[in-house]
C-alpha positions in Angstrom: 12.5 0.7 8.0 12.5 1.8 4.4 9.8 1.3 2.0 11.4 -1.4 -0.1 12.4 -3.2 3.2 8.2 -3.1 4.1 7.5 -4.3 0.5 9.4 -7.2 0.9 8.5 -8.1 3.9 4.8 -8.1 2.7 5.8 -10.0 -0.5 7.8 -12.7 1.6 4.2 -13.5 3.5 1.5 -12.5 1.4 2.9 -12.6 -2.1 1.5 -16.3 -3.3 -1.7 -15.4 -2.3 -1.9 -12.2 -3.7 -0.6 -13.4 -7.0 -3.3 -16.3 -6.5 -5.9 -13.5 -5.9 -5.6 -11.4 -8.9 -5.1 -7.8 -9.3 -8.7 -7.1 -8.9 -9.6 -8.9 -5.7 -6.2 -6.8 -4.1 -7.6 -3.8 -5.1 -11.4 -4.7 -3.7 -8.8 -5.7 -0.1 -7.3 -2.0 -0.3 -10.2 -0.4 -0.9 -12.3 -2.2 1.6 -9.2 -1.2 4.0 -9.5 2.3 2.6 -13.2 2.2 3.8 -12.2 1.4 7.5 -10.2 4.4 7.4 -12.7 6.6 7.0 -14.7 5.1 9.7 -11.6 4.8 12.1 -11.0 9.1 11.2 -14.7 9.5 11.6 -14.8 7.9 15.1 -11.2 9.1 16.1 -10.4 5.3 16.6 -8.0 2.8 15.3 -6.0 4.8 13.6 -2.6 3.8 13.3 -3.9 0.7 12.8 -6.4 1.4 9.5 -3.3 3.2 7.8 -1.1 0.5 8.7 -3.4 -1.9 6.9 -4.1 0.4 4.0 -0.7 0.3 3.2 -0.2 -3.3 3.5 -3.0 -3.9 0.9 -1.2 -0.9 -1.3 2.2 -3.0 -1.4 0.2 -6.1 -2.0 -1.5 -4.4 -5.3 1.9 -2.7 -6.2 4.1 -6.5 -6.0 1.4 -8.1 -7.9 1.7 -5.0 -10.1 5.9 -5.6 -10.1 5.7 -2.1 -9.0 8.6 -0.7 -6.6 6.7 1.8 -4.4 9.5 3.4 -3.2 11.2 3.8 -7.1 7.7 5.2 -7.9 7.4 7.7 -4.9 11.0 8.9 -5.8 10.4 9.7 -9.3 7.5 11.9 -8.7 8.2 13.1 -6.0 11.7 13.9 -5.2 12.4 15.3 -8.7 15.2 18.2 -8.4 12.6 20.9 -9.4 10.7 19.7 -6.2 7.0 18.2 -6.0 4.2 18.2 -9.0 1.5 20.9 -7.7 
């Protein structure tokens, strides 16, 4: 699966809502996601599963944002003179 293909997917089911919720309340979501990380790292648990949510909530903010994550990514980071340092 691409990236674009997982940002669509995530604005096909979430995108009313997220637009309903605001920028603000997505970003309290990603971080609260964010958050359970951490704890998931700390206790070596859960995983796969944190990340996976973390960047859900990260193509939720970037839609409501009309931001394409995958155009983003590939301007800074697959510029010809290689990553920013």
């Amino acid at each position: 699966m691409e990236i674009k293909e997982a940002q669509e997917i995530i604005h096909r089911f979430y995108g009313e809502r997220d637009r309903e919720r605001g920028i603000w309340k997505n970003l309290v979501w990603l971080g609260e996601e964010l958050g359970e990380l951490y704890k998931a790292v700390r206790e070596n648990k859960g995983i796969e599963e944190e990340i996976a949510d973390v960047f859900a909530w990260l193509l939720s903010v970037a839609n409501v944002l009309h931001i394409d994550v995958e155009e983003a990514f590939r301007k800074k980071y697959l510029r010809a003179e290689g990553p920013p340092m």
